[in-house]
ZAMARGU-4260 file (C-alpha; in steps of 0.2 Angstrom, whole numbers, plus 5000, padded with zeros to 4 digits):
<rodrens>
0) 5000/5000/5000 | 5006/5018/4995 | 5007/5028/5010 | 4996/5043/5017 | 5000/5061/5018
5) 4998/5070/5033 | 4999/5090/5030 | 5002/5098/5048 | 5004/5119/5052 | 5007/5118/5069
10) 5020/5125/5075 | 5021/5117/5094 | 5030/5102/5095 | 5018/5095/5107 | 5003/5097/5094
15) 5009/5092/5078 | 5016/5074/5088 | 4999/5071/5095 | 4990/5077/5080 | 5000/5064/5069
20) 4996/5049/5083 | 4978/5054/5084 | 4977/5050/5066 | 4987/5036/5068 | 4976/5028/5079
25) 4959/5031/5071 | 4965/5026/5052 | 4976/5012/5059 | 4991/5016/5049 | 5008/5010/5056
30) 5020/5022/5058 | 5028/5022/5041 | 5011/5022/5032 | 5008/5041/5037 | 5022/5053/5029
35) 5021/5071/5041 | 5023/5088/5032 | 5023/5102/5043 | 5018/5117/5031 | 5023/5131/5046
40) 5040/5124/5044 | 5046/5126/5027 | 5040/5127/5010 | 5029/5114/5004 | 5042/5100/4995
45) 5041/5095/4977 | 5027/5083/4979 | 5021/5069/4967 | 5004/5064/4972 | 5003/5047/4963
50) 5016/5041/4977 | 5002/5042/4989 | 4985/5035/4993 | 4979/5048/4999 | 4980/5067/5010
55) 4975/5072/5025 | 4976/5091/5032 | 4975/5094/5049 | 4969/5108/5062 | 4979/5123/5063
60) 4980/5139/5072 | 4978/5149/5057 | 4960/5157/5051 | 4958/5158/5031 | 4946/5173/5036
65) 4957/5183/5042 | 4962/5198/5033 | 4978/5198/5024 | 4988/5213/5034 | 4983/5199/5050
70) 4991/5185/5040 | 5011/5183/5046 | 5022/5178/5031 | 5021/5160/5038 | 5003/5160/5035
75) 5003/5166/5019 | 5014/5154/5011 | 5005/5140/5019 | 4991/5148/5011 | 4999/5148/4994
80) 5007/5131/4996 | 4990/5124/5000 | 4980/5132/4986 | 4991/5126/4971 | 4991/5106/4980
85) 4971/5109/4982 | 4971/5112/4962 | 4977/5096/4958 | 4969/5086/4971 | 4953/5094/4966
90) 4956/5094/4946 | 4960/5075/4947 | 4948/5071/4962 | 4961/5064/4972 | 4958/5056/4991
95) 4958/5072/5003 | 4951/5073/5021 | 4953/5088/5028 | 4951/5091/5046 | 4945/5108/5052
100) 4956/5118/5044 | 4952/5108/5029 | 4934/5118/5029 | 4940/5133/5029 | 4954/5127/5016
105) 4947/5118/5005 | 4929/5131/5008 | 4941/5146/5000 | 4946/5136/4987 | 4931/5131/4979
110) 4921/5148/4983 | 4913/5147/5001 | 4912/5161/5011 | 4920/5157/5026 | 4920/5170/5042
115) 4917/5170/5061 | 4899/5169/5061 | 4898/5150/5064 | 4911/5149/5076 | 4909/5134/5091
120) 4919/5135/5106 | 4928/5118/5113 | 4914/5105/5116 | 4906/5093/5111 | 4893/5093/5098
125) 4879/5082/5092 | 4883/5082/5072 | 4869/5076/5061 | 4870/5070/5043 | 4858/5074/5029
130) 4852/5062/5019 | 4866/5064/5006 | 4878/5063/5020 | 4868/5045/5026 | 4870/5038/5008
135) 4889/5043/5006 | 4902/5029/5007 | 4913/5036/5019 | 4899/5038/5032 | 4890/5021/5027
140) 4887/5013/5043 | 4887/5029/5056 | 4873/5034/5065 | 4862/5048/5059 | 4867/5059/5074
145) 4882/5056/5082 | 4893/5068/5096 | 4911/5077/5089 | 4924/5089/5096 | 4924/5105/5089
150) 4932/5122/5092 | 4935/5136/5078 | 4935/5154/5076 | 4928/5153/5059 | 4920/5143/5049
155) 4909/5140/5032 | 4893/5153/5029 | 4889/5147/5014 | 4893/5130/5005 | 4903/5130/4992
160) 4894/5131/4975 | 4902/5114/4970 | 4899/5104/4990 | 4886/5091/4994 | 4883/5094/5010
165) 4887/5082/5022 | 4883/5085/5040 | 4877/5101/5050 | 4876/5106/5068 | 4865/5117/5078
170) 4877/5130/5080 | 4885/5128/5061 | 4876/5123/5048 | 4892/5116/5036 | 4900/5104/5046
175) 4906/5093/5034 | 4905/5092/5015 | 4913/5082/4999 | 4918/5090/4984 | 4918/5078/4968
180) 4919/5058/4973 | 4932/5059/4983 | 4936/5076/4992 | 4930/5079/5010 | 4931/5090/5025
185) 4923/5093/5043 | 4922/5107/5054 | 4924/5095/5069 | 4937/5084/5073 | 4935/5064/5069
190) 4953/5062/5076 | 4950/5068/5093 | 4944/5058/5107 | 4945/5066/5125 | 4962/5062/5128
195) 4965/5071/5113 | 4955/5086/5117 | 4960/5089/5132 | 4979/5088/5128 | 4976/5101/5115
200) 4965/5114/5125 | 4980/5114/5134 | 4992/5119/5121 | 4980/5131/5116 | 4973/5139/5132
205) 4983/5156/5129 | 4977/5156/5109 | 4959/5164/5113 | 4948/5150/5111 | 4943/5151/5128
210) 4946/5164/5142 | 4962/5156/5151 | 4956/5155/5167 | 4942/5142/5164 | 4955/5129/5157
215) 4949/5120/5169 | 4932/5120/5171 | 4932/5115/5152 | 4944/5102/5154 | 4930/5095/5167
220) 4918/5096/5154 | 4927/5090/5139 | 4933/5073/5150 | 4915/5070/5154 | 4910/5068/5131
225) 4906/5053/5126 | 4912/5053/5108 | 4915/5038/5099 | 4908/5036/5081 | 4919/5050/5071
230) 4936/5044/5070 | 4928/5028/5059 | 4926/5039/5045 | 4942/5042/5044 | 4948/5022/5046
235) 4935/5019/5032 | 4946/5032/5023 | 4960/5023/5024 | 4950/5006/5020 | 4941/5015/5003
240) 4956/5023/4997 | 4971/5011/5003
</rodrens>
Protein backbone atom coordinates (compact mmCIF):
# COMPACT_ATOMS: atom_id res chain seq x y z
CA UNK A 1 0.00 0.00 0.00
CA UNK A 2 1.23 3.63 -1.09
CA UNK A 3 1.36 5.56 2.08
CA UNK A 4 -0.70 8.54 3.32
CA UNK A 5 0.07 12.22 3.67
CA UNK A 6 -0.47 13.97 6.54
CA UNK A 7 -0.28 18.05 6.02
CA UNK A 8 0.38 19.69 9.53
CA UNK A 9 0.75 23.70 10.47
CA UNK A 10 1.33 23.58 13.85
CA UNK A 11 3.94 25.09 14.91
CA UNK A 12 4.13 23.49 18.71
CA UNK A 13 6.00 20.45 19.01
CA UNK A 14 3.58 19.03 21.31
CA UNK A 15 0.64 19.31 18.89
CA UNK A 16 1.71 18.45 15.67
CA UNK A 17 3.24 14.84 17.55
CA UNK A 18 -0.11 14.19 18.92
CA UNK A 19 -2.08 15.34 15.93
CA UNK A 20 0.05 12.82 13.88
CA UNK A 21 -0.84 9.87 16.53
CA UNK A 22 -4.43 10.90 16.73
CA UNK A 23 -4.55 9.97 13.15
CA UNK A 24 -2.56 7.19 13.58
CA UNK A 25 -4.81 5.57 15.83
CA UNK A 26 -8.26 6.30 14.26
CA UNK A 27 -6.91 5.17 10.39
CA UNK A 28 -4.81 2.34 11.78
CA UNK A 29 -1.88 3.11 9.75
CA UNK A 30 1.52 1.91 11.19
CA UNK A 31 4.07 4.40 11.56
CA UNK A 32 5.56 4.40 8.15
CA UNK A 33 2.22 4.33 6.41
CA UNK A 34 1.52 8.26 7.38
CA UNK A 35 4.32 10.61 5.81
CA UNK A 36 4.23 14.15 8.12
CA UNK A 37 4.67 17.64 6.34
CA UNK A 38 4.63 20.31 8.61
CA UNK A 39 3.67 23.31 6.10
CA UNK A 40 4.58 26.21 9.21
CA UNK A 41 8.06 24.82 8.83
CA UNK A 42 9.29 25.30 5.50
CA UNK A 43 8.03 25.36 2.04
CA UNK A 44 5.84 22.76 0.79
CA UNK A 45 8.39 20.06 -0.92
CA UNK A 46 8.19 19.03 -4.56
CA UNK A 47 5.38 16.60 -4.17
CA UNK A 48 4.24 13.78 -6.65
CA UNK A 49 0.77 12.82 -5.59
CA UNK A 50 0.53 9.37 -7.36
CA UNK A 51 3.16 8.26 -4.64
CA UNK A 52 0.41 8.48 -2.23
CA UNK A 53 -2.95 7.03 -1.45
CA UNK A 54 -4.22 9.61 -0.16
CA UNK A 55 -3.96 13.35 1.93
CA UNK A 56 -4.97 14.40 4.91
CA UNK A 57 -4.84 18.16 6.47
CA UNK A 58 -4.95 18.70 9.76
CA UNK A 59 -6.21 21.63 12.38
CA UNK A 60 -4.10 24.69 12.50
CA UNK A 61 -3.99 27.77 14.48
CA UNK A 62 -4.46 29.85 11.34
CA UNK A 63 -8.00 31.44 10.19
CA UNK A 64 -8.31 31.53 6.29
CA UNK A 65 -10.85 34.55 7.21
CA UNK A 66 -8.64 36.69 8.42
CA UNK A 67 -7.60 39.68 6.61
CA UNK A 68 -4.33 39.52 4.87
CA UNK A 69 -2.44 42.52 6.75
CA UNK A 70 -3.39 39.83 10.04
CA UNK A 71 -1.73 36.99 7.92
CA UNK A 72 2.20 36.59 9.27
CA UNK A 73 4.34 35.67 6.16
CA UNK A 74 4.29 32.04 7.59
CA UNK A 75 0.52 31.93 6.94
CA UNK A 76 0.62 33.13 3.84
CA UNK A 77 2.88 30.89 2.17
CA UNK A 78 0.93 27.95 3.79
CA UNK A 79 -1.77 29.50 2.13
CA UNK A 80 -0.26 29.62 -1.24
CA UNK A 81 1.33 26.24 -0.88
CA UNK A 82 -2.03 24.77 -0.08
CA UNK A 83 -4.01 26.49 -2.85
CA UNK A 84 -1.75 25.12 -5.78
CA UNK A 85 -1.89 21.29 -4.04
CA UNK A 86 -5.87 21.75 -3.67
CA UNK A 87 -5.71 22.39 -7.50
CA UNK A 88 -4.57 19.12 -8.33
CA UNK A 89 -6.19 17.13 -5.71
CA UNK A 90 -9.40 18.71 -6.89
CA UNK A 91 -8.81 18.84 -10.82
CA UNK A 92 -7.98 15.10 -10.63
CA UNK A 93 -10.34 14.15 -7.50
CA UNK A 94 -7.75 12.75 -5.58
CA UNK A 95 -8.37 11.21 -1.89
CA UNK A 96 -8.32 14.38 0.50
CA UNK A 97 -9.79 14.56 4.26
CA UNK A 98 -9.30 17.57 5.59
CA UNK A 99 -9.85 18.14 9.26
CA UNK A 100 -10.91 21.54 10.47
CA UNK A 101 -8.77 23.50 8.71
CA UNK A 102 -9.63 21.64 5.88
CA UNK A 103 -13.22 23.62 5.71
CA UNK A 104 -11.99 26.65 5.76
CA UNK A 105 -9.16 25.49 3.13
CA UNK A 106 -10.68 23.69 0.93
CA UNK A 107 -14.11 26.23 1.67
CA UNK A 108 -11.82 29.10 -0.08
CA UNK A 109 -10.76 27.24 -2.50
CA UNK A 110 -13.84 26.11 -4.19
CA UNK A 111 -15.80 29.65 -3.46
CA UNK A 112 -17.42 29.48 0.27
CA UNK A 113 -17.63 32.14 2.16
CA UNK A 114 -16.08 31.37 5.23
CA UNK A 115 -16.06 34.05 8.32
CA UNK A 116 -16.59 34.03 12.14
CA UNK A 117 -20.23 33.85 12.14
CA UNK A 118 -20.37 30.01 12.85
CA UNK A 119 -17.82 29.84 15.22
CA UNK A 120 -18.12 26.89 18.22
CA UNK A 121 -16.23 27.07 21.29
CA UNK A 122 -14.49 23.70 22.59
CA UNK A 123 -17.18 21.07 23.28
CA UNK A 124 -18.78 18.55 22.30
CA UNK A 125 -21.50 18.65 19.67
CA UNK A 126 -24.23 16.45 18.30
CA UNK A 127 -23.39 16.31 14.37
CA UNK A 128 -26.29 15.18 12.30
CA UNK A 129 -25.92 14.09 8.63
CA UNK A 130 -28.45 14.82 5.82
CA UNK A 131 -29.66 12.42 3.83
CA UNK A 132 -26.84 12.71 1.10
CA UNK A 133 -24.39 12.51 4.02
CA UNK A 134 -26.40 9.01 5.11
CA UNK A 135 -25.98 7.65 1.58
CA UNK A 136 -22.30 8.56 1.17
CA UNK A 137 -19.57 5.72 1.46
CA UNK A 138 -17.42 7.13 3.87
CA UNK A 139 -20.21 7.62 6.36
CA UNK A 140 -22.09 4.29 5.49
CA UNK A 141 -22.55 2.52 8.63
CA UNK A 142 -22.51 5.89 11.16
CA UNK A 143 -25.42 6.81 13.03
CA UNK A 144 -27.69 9.56 11.79
CA UNK A 145 -26.53 11.81 14.72
CA UNK A 146 -23.63 11.19 16.48
CA UNK A 147 -21.42 13.54 19.21
CA UNK A 148 -17.74 15.34 17.88
CA UNK A 149 -15.22 17.79 19.24
CA UNK A 150 -15.24 21.03 17.71
CA UNK A 151 -13.55 24.33 18.39
CA UNK A 152 -13.02 27.19 15.65
CA UNK A 153 -13.05 30.76 15.25
CA UNK A 154 -14.31 30.53 11.86
CA UNK A 155 -16.06 28.50 9.85
CA UNK A 156 -18.24 28.07 6.40
CA UNK A 157 -21.31 30.65 5.84
CA UNK A 158 -22.18 29.44 2.77
CA UNK A 159 -21.47 25.96 1.02
CA UNK A 160 -19.36 25.92 -1.55
CA UNK A 161 -21.10 26.28 -5.03
CA UNK A 162 -19.50 22.79 -6.07
CA UNK A 163 -20.28 20.90 -1.95
CA UNK A 164 -22.75 18.16 -1.29
CA UNK A 165 -23.33 18.87 2.09
CA UNK A 166 -22.67 16.35 4.38
CA UNK A 167 -23.43 16.98 8.00
CA UNK A 168 -24.68 20.11 10.07
CA UNK A 169 -24.80 21.22 13.68
CA UNK A 170 -26.99 23.40 15.65
CA UNK A 171 -24.60 26.09 16.04
CA UNK A 172 -22.92 25.54 12.13
CA UNK A 173 -24.89 24.61 9.58
CA UNK A 174 -21.61 23.17 7.24
CA UNK A 175 -19.96 20.78 9.26
CA UNK A 176 -18.76 18.63 6.77
CA UNK A 177 -19.02 18.35 2.96
CA UNK A 178 -17.35 16.41 -0.19
CA UNK A 179 -16.41 18.01 -3.17
CA UNK A 180 -16.33 15.64 -6.50
CA UNK A 181 -16.29 11.70 -5.37
CA UNK A 182 -13.63 11.85 -3.41
CA UNK A 183 -12.89 15.19 -1.55
CA UNK A 184 -13.92 15.72 1.98
CA UNK A 185 -13.80 18.09 4.93
CA UNK A 186 -15.37 18.57 8.57
CA UNK A 187 -15.55 21.39 10.90
CA UNK A 188 -15.11 19.01 13.79
CA UNK A 189 -12.51 16.78 14.68
CA UNK A 190 -12.92 12.85 13.82
CA UNK A 191 -9.39 12.39 15.13
CA UNK A 192 -9.93 13.59 18.61
CA UNK A 193 -11.12 11.66 21.47
CA UNK A 194 -11.04 13.11 24.94
CA UNK A 195 -7.57 12.44 25.60
CA UNK A 196 -7.09 14.24 22.50
CA UNK A 197 -8.98 17.20 23.36
CA UNK A 198 -8.10 17.75 26.35
CA UNK A 199 -4.28 17.68 25.50
CA UNK A 200 -4.83 20.24 22.97
CA UNK A 201 -7.03 22.72 24.98
CA UNK A 202 -3.90 22.85 26.89
CA UNK A 203 -1.52 23.79 24.11
CA UNK A 204 -4.03 26.27 23.24
CA UNK A 205 -5.34 27.80 26.31
CA UNK A 206 -3.42 31.20 25.86
CA UNK A 207 -4.64 31.28 21.79
CA UNK A 208 -8.28 32.80 22.52
CA UNK A 209 -10.38 30.02 22.13
CA UNK A 210 -11.40 30.28 25.57
CA UNK A 211 -10.86 32.78 28.39
CA UNK A 212 -7.65 31.14 30.22
CA UNK A 213 -8.90 31.09 33.39
CA UNK A 214 -11.64 28.39 32.88
CA UNK A 215 -9.07 25.89 31.32
CA UNK A 216 -10.16 23.95 33.90
CA UNK A 217 -13.57 24.00 34.29
CA UNK A 218 -13.53 23.05 30.41
CA UNK A 219 -11.26 20.44 30.86
CA UNK A 220 -14.05 19.09 33.49
CA UNK A 221 -16.47 19.21 30.73
CA UNK A 222 -14.69 17.92 27.76
CA UNK A 223 -13.35 14.69 29.95
CA UNK A 224 -17.08 14.07 30.71
CA UNK A 225 -18.03 13.60 26.29
CA UNK A 226 -18.77 10.53 25.14
CA UNK A 227 -17.61 10.55 21.56
CA UNK A 228 -17.06 7.54 19.81
CA UNK A 229 -18.37 7.22 16.20
CA UNK A 230 -16.15 9.90 14.25
CA UNK A 231 -12.74 8.70 13.93
CA UNK A 232 -14.46 5.60 11.84
CA UNK A 233 -14.76 7.86 8.97
CA UNK A 234 -11.51 8.38 8.88
CA UNK A 235 -10.50 4.45 9.20
CA UNK A 236 -13.04 3.78 6.40
CA UNK A 237 -10.83 6.43 4.56
CA UNK A 238 -7.96 4.58 4.89
CA UNK A 239 -9.93 1.10 3.94
CA UNK A 240 -11.73 2.90 0.62
CA UNK A 241 -8.73 4.58 -0.63
CA UNK A 242 -5.76 2.29 0.51
Amino acid sequence: MRPFLLLSSRAEDDATDAERDAFLRCTGLAADQLRQIRLEAAPLPELRLDDFSGVFLGGSPFNSSDPASAKSAVQRRVERDLAGLLDEIVGRDLPFFGACYGVGTLGVHQGAVVDRTYGEPASAVPITLTPEGAADPLLVGLPERFDAFVGHKEACRTLPPSAVLLASSPACPVQMFRVKENVYATQFHPELDVAGVVARVRVYQHAGYFPAAELDQLVATLSAAVVTEPGRMLATFVSRYG
